[in-house]
N, CA, C and O of each residue as an XYZ file, in Angstrom:
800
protein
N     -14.516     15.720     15.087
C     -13.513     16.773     15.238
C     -12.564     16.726     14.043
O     -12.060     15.671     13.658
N     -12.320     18.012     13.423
C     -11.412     17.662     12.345
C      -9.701     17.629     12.543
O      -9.018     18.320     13.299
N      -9.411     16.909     11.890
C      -7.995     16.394     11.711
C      -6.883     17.853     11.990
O      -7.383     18.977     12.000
N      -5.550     17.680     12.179
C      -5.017     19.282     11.496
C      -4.753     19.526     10.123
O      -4.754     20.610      9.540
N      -4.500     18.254      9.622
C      -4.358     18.406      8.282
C      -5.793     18.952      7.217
O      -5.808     19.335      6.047
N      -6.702     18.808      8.046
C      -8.152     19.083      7.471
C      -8.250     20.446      8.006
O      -8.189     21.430      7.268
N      -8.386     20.514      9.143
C      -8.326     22.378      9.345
C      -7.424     23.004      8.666
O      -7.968     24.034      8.266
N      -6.203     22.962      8.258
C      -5.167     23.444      7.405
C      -5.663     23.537      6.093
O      -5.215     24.548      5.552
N      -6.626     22.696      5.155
C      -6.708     22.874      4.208
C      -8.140     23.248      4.231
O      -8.814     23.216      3.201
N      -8.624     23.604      5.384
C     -10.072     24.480      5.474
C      -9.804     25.770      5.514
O     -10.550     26.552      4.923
N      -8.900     26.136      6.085
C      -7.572     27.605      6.434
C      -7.742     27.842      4.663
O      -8.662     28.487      4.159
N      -6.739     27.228      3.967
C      -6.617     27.735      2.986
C      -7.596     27.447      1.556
O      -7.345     27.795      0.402
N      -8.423     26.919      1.920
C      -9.723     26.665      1.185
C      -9.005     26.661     -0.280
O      -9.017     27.829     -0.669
N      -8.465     25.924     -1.125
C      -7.889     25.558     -2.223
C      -8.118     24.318     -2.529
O      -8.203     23.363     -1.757
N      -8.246     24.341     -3.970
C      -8.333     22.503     -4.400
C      -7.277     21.794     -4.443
O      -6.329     22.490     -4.807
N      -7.045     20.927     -4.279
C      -5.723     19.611     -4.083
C      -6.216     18.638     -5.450
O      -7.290     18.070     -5.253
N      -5.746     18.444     -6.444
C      -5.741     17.333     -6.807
C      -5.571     16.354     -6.372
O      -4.676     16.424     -5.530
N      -5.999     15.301     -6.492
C      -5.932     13.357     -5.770
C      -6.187     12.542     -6.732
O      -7.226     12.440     -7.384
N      -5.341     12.031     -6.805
C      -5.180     10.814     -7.801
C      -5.981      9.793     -7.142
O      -6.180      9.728     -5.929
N      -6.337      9.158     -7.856
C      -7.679      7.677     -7.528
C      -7.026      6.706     -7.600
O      -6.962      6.427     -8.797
N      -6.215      5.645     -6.739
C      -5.524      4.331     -7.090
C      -6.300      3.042     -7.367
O      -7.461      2.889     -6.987
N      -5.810      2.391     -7.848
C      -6.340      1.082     -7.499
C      -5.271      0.148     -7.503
O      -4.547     -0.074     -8.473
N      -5.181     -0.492     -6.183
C      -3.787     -1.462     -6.007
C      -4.359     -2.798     -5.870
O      -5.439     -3.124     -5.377
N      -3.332     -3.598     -6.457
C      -4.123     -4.773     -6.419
C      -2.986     -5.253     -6.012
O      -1.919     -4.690     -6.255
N      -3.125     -6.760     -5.097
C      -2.264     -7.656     -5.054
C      -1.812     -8.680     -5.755
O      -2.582     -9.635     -5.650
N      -0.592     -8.967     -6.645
C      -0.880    -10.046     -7.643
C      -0.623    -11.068     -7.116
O      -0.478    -11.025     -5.894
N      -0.429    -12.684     -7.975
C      -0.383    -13.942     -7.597
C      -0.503    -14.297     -6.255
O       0.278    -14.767     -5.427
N      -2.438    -13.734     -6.236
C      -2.956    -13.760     -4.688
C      -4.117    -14.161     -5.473
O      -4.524    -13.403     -6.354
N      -4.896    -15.666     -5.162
C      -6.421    -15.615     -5.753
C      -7.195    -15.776     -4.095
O      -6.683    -16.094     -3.021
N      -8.626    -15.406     -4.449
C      -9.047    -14.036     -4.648
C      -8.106    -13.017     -4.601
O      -7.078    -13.166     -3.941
N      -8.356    -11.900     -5.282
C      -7.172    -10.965     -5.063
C      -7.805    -10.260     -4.505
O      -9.028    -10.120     -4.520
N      -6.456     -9.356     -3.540
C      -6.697     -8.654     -2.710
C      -6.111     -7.070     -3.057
O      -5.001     -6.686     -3.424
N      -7.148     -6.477     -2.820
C      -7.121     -4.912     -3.697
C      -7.657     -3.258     -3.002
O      -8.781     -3.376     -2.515
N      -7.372     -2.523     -2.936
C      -8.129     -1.158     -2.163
C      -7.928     -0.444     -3.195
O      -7.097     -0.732     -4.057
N      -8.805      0.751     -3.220
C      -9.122      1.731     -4.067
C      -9.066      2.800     -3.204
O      -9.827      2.753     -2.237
N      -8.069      4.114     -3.372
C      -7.261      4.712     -2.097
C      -7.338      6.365     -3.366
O      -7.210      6.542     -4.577
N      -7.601      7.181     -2.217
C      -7.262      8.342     -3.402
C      -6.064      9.445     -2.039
O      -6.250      9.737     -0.858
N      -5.038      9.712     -2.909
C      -3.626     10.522     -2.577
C      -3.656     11.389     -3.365
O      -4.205     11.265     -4.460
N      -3.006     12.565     -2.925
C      -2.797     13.533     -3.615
C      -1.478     13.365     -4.695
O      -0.350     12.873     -4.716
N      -2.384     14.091     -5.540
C      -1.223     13.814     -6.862
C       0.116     14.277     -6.623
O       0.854     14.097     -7.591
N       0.680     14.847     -5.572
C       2.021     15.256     -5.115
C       2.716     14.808     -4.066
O       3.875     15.128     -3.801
N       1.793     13.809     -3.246
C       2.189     13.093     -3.021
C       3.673     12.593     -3.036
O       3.874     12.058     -4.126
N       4.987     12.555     -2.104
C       6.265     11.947     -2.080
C       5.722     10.385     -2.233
O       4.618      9.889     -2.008
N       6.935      9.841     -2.696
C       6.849      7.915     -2.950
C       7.108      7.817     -1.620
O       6.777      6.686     -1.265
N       7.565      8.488     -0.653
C       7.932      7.439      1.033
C       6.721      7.653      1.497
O       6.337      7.037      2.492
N       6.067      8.393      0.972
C       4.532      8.703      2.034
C       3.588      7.926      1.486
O       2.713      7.391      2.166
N       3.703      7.782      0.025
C       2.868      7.086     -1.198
C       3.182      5.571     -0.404
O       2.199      4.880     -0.134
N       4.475      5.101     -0.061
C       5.049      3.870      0.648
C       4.137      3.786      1.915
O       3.140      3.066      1.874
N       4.340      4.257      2.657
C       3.283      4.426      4.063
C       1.735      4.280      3.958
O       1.057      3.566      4.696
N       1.226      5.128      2.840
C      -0.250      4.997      2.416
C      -0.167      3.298      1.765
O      -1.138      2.696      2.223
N       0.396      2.685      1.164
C      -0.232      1.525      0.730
C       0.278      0.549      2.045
O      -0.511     -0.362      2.295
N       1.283      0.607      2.765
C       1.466     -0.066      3.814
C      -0.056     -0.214      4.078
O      -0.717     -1.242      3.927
N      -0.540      1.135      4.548
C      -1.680      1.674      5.282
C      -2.939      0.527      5.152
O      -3.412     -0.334      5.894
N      -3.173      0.969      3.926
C      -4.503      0.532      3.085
C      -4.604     -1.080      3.122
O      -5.562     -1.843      3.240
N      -3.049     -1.302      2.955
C      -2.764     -2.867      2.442
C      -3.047     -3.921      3.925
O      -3.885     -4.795      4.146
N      -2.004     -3.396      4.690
C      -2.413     -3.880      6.190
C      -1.582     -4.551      6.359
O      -1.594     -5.697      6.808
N      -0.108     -3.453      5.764
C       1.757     -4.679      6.314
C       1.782     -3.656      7.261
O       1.045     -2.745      7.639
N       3.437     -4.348      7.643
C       3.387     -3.424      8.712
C       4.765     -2.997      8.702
O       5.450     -2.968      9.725
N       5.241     -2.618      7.393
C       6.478     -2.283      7.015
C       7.890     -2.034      7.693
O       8.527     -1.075      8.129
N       8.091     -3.868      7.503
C       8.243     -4.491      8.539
C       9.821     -4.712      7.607
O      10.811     -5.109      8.221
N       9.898     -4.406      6.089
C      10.785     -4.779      5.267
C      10.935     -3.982      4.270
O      10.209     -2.990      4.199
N      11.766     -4.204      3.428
C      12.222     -3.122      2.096
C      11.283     -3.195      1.170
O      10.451     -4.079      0.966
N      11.475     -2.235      0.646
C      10.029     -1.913     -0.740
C      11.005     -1.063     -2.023
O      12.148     -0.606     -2.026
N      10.167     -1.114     -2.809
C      10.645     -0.292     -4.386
C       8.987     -0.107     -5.193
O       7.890     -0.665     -5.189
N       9.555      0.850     -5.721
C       8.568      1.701     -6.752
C       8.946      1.008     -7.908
O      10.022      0.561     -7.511
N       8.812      0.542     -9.215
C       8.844      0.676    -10.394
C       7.964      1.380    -11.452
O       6.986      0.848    -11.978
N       8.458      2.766    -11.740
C       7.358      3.418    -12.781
C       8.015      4.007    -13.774
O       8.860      4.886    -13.603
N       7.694      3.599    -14.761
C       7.939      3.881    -15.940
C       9.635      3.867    -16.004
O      10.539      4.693    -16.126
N       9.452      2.004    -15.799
C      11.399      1.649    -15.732
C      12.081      2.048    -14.705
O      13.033      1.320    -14.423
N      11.863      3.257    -13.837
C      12.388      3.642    -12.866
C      12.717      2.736    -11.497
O      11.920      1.801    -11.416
N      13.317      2.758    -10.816
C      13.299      1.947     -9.590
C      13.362      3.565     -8.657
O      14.169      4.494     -8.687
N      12.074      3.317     -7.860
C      12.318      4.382     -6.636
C      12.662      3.677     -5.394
O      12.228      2.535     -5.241
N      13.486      4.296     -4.369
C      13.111      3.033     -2.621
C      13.906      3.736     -2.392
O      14.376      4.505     -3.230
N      14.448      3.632     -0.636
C      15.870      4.338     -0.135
C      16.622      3.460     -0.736
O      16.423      2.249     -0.823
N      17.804      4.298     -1.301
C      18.842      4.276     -1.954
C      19.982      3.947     -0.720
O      19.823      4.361      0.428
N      21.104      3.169     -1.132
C      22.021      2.700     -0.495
C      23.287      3.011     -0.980
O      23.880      2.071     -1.510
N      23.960      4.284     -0.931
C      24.944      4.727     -1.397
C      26.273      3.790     -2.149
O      26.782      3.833     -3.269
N      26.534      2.918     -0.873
C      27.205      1.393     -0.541
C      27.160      0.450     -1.378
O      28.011     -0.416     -1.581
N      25.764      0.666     -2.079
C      25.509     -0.771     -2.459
C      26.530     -0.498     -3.857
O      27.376      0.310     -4.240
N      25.663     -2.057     -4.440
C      26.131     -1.929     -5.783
C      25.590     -1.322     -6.924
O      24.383     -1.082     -6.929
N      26.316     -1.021     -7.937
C      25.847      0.127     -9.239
C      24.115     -0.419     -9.366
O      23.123      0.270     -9.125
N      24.153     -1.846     -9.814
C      23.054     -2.078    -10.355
C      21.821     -2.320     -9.372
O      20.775     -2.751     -9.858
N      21.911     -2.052     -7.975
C      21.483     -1.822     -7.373
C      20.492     -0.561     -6.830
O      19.413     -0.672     -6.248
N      20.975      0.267     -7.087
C      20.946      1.875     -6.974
C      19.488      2.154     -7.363
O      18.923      1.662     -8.339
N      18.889      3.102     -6.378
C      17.447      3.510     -6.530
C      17.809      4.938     -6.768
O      18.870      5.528     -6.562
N      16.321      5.477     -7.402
C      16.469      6.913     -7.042
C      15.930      7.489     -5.599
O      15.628      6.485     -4.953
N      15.713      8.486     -4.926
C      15.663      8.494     -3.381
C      14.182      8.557     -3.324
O      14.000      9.759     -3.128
N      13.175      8.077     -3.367
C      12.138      8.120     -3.009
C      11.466      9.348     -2.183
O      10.263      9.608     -2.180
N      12.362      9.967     -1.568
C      11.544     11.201     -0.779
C      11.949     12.660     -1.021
O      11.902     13.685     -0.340
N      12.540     12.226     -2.777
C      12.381     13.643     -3.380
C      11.716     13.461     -4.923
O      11.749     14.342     -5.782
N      11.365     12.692     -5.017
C       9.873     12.344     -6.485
C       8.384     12.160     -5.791
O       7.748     11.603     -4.897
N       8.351     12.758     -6.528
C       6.356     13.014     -6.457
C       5.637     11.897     -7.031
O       6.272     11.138     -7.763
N       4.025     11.611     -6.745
C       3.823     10.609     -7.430
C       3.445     11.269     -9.540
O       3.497     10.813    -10.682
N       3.189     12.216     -9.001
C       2.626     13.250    -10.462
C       3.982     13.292    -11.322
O       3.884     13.149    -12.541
N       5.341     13.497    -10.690
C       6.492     13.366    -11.397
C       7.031     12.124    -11.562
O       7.852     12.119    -12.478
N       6.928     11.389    -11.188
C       7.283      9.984    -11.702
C       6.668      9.660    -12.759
O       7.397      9.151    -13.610
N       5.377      9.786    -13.080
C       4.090      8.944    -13.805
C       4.103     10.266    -14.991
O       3.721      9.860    -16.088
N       4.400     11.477    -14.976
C       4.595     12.225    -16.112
C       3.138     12.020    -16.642
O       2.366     11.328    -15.977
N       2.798     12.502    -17.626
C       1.918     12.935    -18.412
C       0.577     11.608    -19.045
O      -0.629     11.690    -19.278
N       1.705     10.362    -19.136
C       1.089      9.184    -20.096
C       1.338      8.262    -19.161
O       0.536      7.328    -19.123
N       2.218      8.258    -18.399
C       1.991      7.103    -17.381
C       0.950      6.256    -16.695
O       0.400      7.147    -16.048
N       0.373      5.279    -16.423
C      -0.865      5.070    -15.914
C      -1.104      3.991    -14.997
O      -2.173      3.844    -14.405
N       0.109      3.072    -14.856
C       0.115      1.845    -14.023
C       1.762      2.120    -13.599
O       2.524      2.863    -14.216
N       2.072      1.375    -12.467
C       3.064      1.021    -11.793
C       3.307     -0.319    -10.921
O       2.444     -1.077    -10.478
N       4.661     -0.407    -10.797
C       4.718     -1.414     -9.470
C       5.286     -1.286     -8.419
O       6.350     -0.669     -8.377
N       4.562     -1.995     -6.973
C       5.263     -1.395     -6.011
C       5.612     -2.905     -5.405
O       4.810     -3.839     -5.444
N       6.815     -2.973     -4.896
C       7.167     -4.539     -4.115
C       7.466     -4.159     -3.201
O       7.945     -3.046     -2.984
N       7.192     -5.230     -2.261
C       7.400     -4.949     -0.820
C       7.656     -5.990     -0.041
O       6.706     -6.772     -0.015
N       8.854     -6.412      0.812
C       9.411     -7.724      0.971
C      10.438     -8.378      0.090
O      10.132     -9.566     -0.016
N      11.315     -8.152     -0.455
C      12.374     -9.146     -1.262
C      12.312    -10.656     -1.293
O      12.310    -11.303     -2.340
N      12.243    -11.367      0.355
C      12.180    -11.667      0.036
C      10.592    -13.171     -0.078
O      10.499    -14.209     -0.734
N       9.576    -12.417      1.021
C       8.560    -12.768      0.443
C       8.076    -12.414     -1.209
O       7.358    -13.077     -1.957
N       8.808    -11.036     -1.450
C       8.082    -10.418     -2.575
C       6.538    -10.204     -2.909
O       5.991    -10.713     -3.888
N       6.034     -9.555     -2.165
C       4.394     -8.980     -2.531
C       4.506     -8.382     -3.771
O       5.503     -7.663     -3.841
N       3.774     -8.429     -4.867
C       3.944     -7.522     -5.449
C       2.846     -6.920     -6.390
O       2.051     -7.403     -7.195
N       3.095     -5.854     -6.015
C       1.360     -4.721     -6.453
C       1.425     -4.118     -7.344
O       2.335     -3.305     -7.506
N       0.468     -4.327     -8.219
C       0.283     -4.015     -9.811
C      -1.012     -2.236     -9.382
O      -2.198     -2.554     -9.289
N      -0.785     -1.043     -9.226
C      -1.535      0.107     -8.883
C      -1.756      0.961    -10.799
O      -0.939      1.312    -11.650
N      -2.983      0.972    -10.739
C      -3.712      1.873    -11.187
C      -4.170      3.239    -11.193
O      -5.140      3.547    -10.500
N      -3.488      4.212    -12.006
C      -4.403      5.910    -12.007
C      -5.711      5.453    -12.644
O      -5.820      4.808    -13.686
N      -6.628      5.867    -11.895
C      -8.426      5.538    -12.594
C      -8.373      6.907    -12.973
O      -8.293      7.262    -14.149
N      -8.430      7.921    -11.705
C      -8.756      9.580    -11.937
C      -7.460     10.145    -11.217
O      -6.566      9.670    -10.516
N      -7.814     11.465    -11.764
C      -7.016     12.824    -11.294
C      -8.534     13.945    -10.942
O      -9.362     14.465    -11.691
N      -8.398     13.950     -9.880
C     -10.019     14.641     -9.286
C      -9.598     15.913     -8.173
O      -8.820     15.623     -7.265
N     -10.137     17.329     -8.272
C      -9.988     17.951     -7.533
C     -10.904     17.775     -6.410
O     -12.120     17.582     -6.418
N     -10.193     17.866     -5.579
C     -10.800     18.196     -4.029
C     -10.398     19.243     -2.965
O      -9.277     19.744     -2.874
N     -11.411     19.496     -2.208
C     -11.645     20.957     -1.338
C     -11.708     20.742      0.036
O     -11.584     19.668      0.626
N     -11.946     22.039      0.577
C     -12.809     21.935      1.883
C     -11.649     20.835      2.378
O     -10.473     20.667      2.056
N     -12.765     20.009      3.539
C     -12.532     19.053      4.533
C     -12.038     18.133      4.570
O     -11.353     17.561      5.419
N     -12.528     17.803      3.121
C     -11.897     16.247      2.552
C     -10.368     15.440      2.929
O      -9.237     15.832      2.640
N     -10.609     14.691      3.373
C      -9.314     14.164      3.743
C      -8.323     13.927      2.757
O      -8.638     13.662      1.597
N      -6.557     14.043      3.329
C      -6.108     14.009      1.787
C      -5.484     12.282      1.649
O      -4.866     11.918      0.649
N      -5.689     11.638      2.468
C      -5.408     10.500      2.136
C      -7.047      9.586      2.638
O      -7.556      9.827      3.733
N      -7.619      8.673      1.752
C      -8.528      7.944      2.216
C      -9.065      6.911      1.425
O      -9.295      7.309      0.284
N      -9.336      5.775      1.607
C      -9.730      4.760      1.242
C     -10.819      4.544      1.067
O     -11.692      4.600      1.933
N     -10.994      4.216     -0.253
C     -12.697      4.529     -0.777
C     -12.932      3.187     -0.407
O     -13.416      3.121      0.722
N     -12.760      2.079     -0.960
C     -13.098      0.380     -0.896
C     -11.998     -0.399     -1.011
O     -10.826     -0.072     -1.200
N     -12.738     -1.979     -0.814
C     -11.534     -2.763     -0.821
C     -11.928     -4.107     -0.457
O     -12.974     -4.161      0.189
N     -11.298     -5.318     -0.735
C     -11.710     -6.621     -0.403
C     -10.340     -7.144      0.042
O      -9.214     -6.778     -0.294
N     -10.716     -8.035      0.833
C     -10.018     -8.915      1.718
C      -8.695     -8.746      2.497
O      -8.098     -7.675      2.395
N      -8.267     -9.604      3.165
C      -7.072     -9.217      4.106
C      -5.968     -9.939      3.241
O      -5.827    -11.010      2.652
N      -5.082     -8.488      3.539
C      -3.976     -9.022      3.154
C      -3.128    -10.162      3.839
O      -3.449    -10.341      5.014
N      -2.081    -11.002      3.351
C      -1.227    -12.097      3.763
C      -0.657    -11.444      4.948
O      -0.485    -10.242      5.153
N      -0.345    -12.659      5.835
C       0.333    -12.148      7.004
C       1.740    -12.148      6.990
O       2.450    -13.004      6.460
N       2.219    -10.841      7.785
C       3.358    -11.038      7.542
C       4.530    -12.191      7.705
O       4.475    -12.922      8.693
N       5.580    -12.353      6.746
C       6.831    -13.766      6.506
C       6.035    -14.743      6.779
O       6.315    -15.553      7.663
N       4.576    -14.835      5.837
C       4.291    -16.328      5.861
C       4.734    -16.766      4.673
O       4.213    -17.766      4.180
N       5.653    -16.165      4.090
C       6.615    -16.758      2.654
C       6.425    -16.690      1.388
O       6.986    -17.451      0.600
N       5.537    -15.687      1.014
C       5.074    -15.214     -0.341
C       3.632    -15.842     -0.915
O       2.968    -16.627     -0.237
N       3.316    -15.489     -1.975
C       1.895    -16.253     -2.311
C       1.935    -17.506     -2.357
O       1.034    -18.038     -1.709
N       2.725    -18.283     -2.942
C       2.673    -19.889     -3.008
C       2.727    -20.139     -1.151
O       1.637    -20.333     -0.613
N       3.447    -20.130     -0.644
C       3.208    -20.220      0.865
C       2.374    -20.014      1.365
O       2.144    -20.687      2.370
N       1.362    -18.889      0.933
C       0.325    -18.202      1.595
C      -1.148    -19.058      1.376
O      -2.026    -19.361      2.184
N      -0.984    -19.340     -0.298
C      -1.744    -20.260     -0.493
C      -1.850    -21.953      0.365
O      -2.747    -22.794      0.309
N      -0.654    -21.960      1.054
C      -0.631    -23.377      1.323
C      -1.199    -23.137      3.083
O      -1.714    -24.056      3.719
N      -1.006    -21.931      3.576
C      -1.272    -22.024      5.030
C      -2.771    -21.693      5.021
O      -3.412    -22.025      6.018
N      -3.337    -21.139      4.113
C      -4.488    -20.812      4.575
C      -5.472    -22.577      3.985
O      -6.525    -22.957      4.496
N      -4.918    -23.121      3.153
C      -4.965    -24.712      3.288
C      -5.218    -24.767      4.400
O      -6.289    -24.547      4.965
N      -3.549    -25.279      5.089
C      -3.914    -25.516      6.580
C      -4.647    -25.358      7.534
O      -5.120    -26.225      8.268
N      -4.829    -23.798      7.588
C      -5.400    -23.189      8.496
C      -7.148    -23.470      8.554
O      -7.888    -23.213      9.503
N      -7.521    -24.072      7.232
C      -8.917    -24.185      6.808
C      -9.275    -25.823      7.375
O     -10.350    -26.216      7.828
N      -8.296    -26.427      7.230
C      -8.940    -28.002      7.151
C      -8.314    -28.231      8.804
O      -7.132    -27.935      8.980
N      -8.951    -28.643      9.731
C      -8.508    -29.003     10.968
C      -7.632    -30.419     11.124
O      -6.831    -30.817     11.970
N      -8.111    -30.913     10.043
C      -7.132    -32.683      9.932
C      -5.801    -32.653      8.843
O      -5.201    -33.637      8.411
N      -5.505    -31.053      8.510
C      -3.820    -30.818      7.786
C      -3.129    -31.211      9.074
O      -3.580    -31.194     10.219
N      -1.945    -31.567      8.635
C      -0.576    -31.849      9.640
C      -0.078    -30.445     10.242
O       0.451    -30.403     11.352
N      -0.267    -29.348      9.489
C      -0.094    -28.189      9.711
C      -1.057    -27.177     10.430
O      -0.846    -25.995     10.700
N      -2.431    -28.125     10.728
C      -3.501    -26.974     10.870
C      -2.957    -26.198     12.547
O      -2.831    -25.079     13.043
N      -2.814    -27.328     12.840
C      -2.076    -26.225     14.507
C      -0.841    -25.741     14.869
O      -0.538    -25.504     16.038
N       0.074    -25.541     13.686
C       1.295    -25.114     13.880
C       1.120    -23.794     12.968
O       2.023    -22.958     12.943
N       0.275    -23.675     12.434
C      -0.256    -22.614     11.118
C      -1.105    -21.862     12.151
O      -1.120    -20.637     12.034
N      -1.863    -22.453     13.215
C      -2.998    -20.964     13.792
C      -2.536    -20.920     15.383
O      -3.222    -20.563     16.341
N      -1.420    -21.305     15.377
C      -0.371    -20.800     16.726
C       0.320    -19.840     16.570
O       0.602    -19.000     17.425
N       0.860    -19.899     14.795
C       1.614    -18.976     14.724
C       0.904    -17.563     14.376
O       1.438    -16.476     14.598
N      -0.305    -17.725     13.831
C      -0.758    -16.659     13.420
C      -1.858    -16.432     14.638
O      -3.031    -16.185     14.360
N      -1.391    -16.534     16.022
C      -2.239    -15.889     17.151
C      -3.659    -16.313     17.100
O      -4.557    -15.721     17.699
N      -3.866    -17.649     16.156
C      -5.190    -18.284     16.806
C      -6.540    -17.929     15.794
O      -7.705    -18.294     15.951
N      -6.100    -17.297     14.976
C      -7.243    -16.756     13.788
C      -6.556    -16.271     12.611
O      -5.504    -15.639     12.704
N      -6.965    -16.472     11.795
C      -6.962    -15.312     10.461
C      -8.052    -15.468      9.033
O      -8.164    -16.479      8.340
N      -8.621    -14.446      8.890
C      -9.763    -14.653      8.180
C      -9.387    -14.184      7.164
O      -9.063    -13.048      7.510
N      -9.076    -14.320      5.442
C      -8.880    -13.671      4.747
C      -9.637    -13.052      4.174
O      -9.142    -12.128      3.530
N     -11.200    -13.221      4.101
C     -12.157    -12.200      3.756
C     -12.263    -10.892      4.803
O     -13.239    -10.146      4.889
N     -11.276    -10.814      5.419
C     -11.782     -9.648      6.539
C     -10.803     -8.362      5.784
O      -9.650     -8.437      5.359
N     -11.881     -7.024      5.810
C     -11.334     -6.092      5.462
C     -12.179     -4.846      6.126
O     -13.408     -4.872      6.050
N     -11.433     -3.637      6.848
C     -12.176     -3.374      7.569
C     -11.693     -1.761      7.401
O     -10.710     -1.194      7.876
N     -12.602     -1.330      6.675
C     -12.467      0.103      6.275
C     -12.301      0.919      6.941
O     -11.533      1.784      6.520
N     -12.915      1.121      8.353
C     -12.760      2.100      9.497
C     -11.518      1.921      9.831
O     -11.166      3.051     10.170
N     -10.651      1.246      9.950
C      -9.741      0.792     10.103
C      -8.590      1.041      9.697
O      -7.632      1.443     10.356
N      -8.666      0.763      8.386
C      -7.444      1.094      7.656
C      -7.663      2.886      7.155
O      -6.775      3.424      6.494
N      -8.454      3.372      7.412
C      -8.952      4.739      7.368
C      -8.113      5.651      8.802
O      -7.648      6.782      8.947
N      -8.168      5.192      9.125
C      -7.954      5.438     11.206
C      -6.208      5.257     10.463
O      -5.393      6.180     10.497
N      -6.008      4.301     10.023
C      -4.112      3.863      9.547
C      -3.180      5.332      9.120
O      -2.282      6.075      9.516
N      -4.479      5.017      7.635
C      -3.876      6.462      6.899
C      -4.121      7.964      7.469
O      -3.524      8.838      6.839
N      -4.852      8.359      8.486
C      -5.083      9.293      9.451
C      -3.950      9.682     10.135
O      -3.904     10.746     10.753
N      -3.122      8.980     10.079
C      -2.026      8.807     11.274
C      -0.656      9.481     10.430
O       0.233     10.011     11.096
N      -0.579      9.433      9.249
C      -0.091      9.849      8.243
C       0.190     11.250      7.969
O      -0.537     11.775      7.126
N       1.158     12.016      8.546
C       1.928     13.015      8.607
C       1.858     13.555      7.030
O       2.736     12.984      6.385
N       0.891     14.709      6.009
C       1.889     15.077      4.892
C       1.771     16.344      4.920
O       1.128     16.947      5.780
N       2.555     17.018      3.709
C       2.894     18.171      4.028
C       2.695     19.137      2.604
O       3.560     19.432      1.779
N       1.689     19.399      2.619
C       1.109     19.308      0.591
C      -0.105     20.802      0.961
O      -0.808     21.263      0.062
């Protein structure tokens, strides 16, 4: 059955440009990465929601854009000068990245700090049915959430691996008894970004 956002753009049978991402997770080995295509107009709070999506947080904490020097995120009137974002849910991803732009960063957590190094591969028209947010591929599961950034992350899944760490059962209590980091599950995070309200 199709989506409304898919009947809507079957209604008006027009091409959408979609940008092709590729996000990667850094100072994560193996790294952990999806290849996600959004429409090139895309808002940064929705662009925020889609990598939540793909990534598999559960935006649970503060985030920022950095592109091309810019800092995007909700802005905090309050805060301090050097603080100050621009508002994220009035820049596009096509207006941020301008003409020559081609990589960005997105952080997420302060103070775990994730932080994702994303790629333009393509700018590709699409029609018809096609969904406007969807996840082409991708490897492994992302870190769970406030297990304390990559150096932390690296040390629990230690734990979590060797049954004779001091930590191995205080590490898979907390994380509900499992966690596999090769698990990545496309139907899944597909079903995420589905759920995803845009308006393009």
């Amino acid at each position: 059955m199709a989506t409304a956002t898919q009947r809507r753009r079957k209604a008006r049978d027009e091409p959408v440009w979609m940008a092709r991402l590729l996000i990667a997770l850094l100072d994560v080995q193996p790294t952990v990465w999806r290849v996600v295509r959004v429409p090139a107009m895309i808002t940064l709070d929705k662009l925020h929601d889609a990598i939540q999506a793909v990534m598999g947080w559960t935006d649970s904490h503060l985030h920022e854009f950095v592109i091309n020097g810019v800092r995007y995120g909700i802005d905090d009137p309050a805060g301090f000068e050097d603080e100050r974002v621009v508002d994220e849910r009035q820049v596009t991803l096509a207006d941020a990245l301008g003409s020559t732009v081609r990589t960005f960063d997105y952080v997420y957590d302060f103070g775990d700090n994730w932080h994702h190094a994303a790629t333009l591969e393509a700018l590709e028209p699409t029609e018809g049915t096609a969904p406007l947010l969807y996840c082409l591929t991708g490897e492994r599961a992302c870190p769970p959430e406030d297990v304390g950034g990559p150096w932390a992350y690296e040390e629990f899944l230690e734990a979590i691996a060797d049954p004779k760490h001091e930590e191995n059962e205080a590490m898979l209590e907390w994380c509900d008894g499992e966690f596999d980091p090769e698990r990545f599950d496309l139907e899944r995070v597909n079903a995420r970004l589905g759920r995803i309200k845009l308006k393009i």
